[in-house]
C-alpha positions in Angstrom: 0.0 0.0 0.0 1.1 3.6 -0.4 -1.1 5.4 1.8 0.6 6.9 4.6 -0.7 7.3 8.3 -0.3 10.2 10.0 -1.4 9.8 14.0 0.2 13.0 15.2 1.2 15.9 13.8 2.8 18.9 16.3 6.2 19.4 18.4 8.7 17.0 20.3 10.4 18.0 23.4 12.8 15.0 24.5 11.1 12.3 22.6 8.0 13.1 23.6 4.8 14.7 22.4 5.0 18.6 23.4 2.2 21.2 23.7 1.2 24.6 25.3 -2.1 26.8 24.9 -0.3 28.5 22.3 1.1 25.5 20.7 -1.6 22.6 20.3 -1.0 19.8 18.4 -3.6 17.3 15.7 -4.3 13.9 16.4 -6.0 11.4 13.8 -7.6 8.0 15.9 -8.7 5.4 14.1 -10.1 2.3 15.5 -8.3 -0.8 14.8 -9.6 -2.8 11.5 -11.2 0.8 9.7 -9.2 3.5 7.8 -10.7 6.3 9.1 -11.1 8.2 12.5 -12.2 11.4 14.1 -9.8 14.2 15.0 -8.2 15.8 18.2 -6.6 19.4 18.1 -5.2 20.7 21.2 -3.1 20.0 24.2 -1.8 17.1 25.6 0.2 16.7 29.0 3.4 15.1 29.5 1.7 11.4 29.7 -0.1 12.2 26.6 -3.6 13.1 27.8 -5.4 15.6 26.8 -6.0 18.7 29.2 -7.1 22.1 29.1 -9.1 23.2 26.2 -9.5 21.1 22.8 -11.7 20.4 20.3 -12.9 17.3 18.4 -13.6 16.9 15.0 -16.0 14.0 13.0 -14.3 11.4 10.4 -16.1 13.3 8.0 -14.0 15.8 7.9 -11.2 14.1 6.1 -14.0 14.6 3.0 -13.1 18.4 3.3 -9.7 19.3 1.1 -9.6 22.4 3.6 -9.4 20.8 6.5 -6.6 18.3 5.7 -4.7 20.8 4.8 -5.0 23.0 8.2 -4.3 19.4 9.5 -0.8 19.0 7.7 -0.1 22.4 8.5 -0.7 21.4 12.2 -3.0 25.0 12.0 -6.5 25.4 13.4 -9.5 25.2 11.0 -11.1 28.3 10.9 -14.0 27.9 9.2 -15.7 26.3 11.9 -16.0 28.7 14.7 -15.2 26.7 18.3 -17.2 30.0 19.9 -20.4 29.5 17.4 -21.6 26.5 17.5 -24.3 27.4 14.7 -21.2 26.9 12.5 -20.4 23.8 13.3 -20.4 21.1 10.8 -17.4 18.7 11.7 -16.9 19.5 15.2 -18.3 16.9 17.7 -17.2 18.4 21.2 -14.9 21.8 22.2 -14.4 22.2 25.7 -12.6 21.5 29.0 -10.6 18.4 29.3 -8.8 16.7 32.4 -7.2 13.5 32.3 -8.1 12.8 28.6 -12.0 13.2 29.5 -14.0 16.0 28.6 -14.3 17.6 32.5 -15.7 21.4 33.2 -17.0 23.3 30.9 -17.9 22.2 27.2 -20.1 22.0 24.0 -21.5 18.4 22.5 -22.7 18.7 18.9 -24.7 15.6 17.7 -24.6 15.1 13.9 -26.9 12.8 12.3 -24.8 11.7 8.6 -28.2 10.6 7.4 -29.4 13.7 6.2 -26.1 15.8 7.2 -28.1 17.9 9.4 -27.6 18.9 13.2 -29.4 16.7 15.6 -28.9 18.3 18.8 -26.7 20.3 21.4 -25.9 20.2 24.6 -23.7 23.0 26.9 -23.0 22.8 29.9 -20.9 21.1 32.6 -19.0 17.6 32.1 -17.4 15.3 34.6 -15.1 12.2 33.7 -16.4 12.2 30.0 -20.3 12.6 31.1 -23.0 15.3 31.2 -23.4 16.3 35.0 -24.2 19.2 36.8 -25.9 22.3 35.2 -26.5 21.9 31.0 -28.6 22.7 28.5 -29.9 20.8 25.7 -31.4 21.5 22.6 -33.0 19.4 19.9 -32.1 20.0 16.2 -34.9 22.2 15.1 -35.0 24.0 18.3 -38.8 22.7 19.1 -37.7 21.2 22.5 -35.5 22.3 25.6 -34.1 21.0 28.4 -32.5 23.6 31.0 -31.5 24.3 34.3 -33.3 26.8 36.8 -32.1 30.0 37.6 -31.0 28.9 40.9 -27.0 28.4 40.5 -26.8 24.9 43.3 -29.2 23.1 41.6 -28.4 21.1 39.2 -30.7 19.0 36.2 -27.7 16.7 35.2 -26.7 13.4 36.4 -24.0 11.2 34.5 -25.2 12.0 31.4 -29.1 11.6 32.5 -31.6 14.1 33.0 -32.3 14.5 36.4 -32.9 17.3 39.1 -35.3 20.1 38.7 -35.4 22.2 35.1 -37.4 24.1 33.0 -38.8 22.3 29.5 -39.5 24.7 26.8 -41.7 23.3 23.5 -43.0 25.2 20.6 -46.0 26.4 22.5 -45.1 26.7 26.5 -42.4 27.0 29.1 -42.8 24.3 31.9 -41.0 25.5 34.9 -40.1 23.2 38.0 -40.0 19.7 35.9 -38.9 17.1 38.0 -36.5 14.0 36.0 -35.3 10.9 38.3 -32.3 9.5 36.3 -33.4 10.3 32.8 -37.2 9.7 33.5 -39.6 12.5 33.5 -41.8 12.7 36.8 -44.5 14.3 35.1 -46.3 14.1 31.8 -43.8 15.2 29.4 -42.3 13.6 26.5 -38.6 12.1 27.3 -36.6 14.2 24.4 -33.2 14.2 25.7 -29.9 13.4 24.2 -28.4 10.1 24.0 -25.1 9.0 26.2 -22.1 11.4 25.4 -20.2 8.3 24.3 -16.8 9.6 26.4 -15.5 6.1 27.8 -13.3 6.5 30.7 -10.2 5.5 28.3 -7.1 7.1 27.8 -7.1 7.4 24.0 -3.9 8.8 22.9 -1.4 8.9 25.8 0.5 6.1 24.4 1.4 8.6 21.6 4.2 9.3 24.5 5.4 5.8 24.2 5.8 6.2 20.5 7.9 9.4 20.9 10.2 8.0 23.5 10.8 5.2 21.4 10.7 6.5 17.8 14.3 8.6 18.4 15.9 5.1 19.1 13.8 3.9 15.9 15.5 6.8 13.8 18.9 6.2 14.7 18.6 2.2 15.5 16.5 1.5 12.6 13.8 -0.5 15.1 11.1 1.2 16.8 7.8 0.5 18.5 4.5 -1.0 16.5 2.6 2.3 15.5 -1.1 3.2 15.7 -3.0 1.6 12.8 -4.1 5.2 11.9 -4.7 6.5 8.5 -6.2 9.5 6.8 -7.9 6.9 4.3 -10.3 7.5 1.3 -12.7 4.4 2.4 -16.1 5.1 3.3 -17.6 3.1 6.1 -21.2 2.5 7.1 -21.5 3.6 10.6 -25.0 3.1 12.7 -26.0 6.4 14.4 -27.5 6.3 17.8 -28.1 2.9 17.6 -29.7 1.2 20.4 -29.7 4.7 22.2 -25.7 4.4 22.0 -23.6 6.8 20.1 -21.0 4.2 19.0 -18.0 6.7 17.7 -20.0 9.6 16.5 -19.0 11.6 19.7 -16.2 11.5 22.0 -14.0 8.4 22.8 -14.6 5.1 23.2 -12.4 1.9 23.6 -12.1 1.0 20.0 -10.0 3.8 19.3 -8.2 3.2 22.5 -7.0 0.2 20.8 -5.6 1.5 17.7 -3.4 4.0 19.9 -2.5 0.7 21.8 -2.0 -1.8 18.3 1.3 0.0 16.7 3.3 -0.7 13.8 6.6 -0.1 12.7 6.9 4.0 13.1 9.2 6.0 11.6 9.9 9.7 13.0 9.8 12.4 10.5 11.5 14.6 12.0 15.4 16.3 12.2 14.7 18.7 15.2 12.6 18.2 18.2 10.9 21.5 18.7 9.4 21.9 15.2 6.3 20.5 13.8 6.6 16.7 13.0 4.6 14.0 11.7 4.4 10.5 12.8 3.8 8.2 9.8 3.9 4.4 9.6 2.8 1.9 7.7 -0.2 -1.1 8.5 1.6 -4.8 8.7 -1.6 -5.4 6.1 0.7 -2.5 4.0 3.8 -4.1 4.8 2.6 -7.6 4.2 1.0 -6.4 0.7 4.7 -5.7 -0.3 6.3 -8.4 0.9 
């Protein structure tokens, strides 16, 4: 095969991934047996976890010419507005993260592929990878509401249920005081709420640190560690959205692509200096096995 696979693209700092506010780096994770995988662009700490503020962008987006490009040129893409999410076709999640989980403050975008449309929002507060606290959500043509009272201690959120007191808006009235008991409404409104967020508690890309350490040695020893089976691919796949109530990989993170940081092949650095932009690339032992 001739495709390359790129699973990081930002700075080194003693063989391992490096990244401030002002210098956030792209990941590409792709679960193990597809070609193509959602995107990560901001910060990661010295174990490779993502912290601070980041932003998550749908497989779809390798379709976009534009955006592959701000992703080889390890540059933000601008046409989608992290601060508007009205603009958002591609991006999936922007917020707070803490040990690789979305954690404080954040936006969820649902996309539904069928019909390439918006099919809901949630803002609000996230703990470990889940919707809980105070949060708002909104259903795709804005008929349907779920939010929090004005009173700032109460909160309407419990691992990513509904549940606490809120205010339910529809076309037609305002319902204030609604009681929901772990996702079930306690009086006769229709359950509209979101699906689960789909954030396993999985570290996704902090064995990109392992691959750093080792590729220097790999560079100069010619051996190195098995790399991610990552690739920006042209391959459709058919994915299943909200099945079962579940979000499979449309949002967040989840154990598959755990795995594909975790299943590495051969990896070769690109790279002459440490502190500039570099790009992992490596090759699939399907590639490998295909030349042979």
């Amino acid at each position: 095969g001739e495709d390359k696979i790129v699973v990081y693209n930002g700075s080194f700092r003693n063989d391992v991934p490096y990244s401030t506010d002002d210098k956030p780096i792209w990941s590409h994770l792709v679960v193990p047996g597809d070609v193509r995988g959602r995107f990560f662009y901001g910060r990661l700490d010295e174990e490779g976890k993502r912290v601070g503020k980041g932003t998550i962008y749908d497989e779809d987006a390798d379709e976009s010419e534009e955006f592959l490009k701000c992703f080889s040129d390890g540059v933000r893409y601008e046409k989608e507005d992290v601060d508007h999410p009205e603009t958002w076709t591609y991006i999936t999640y922007h917020g707070d993260f803490k040990n690789d989980l979305p954690h404080g403050e954040g936006v969820q975008h649902f996309f539904d592929r069928s019909d390439k449309r918006r099919s809901g929002i949630y803002k609000g507060q996230f703990l470990d990878g889940k919707r809980h606290g105070r949060g708002t959500w909104t259903n795709k043509d804005d008929s349907w509401k779920y939010r929090p009272i004005e009173q700032s201690h109460v909160a309407n959120w419990d691992r990513d249920l509904m549940h606490g007191i809120a205010i339910v808006e529809d076309r037609d009235h305002v319902h204030e005081n609604v009681v929901y008991t772990h996702g079930r409404c306690q009086m006769p409104f229709t359950d509209m709420g979101p699906p689960l967020t789909g954030f396993d508690n999985t570290m996704l890309i902090g064995s990109v640190v392992k691959v750093g350490r080792m590729a220097g040695k790999a560079a100069t020893t010619g051996y190195g560690p098995h790399g991610p089976g990552a690739s920006i691919a042209t391959q459709k796949k058919k994915f299943g959205f909200f099945g079962m109530g579940r979000e499979d990989h449309a949002q967040g993170v989840n154990t598959d692509e755990t795995k594909a940081v975790q299943l590495m092949s051969n990896t070769v650095v690109m790279s002459k200096k440490k502190e500039k932009n570099t790009t992992v690339v490596s090759r699939t032992e399907e590639e490998e096995d295909m030349e042979a």
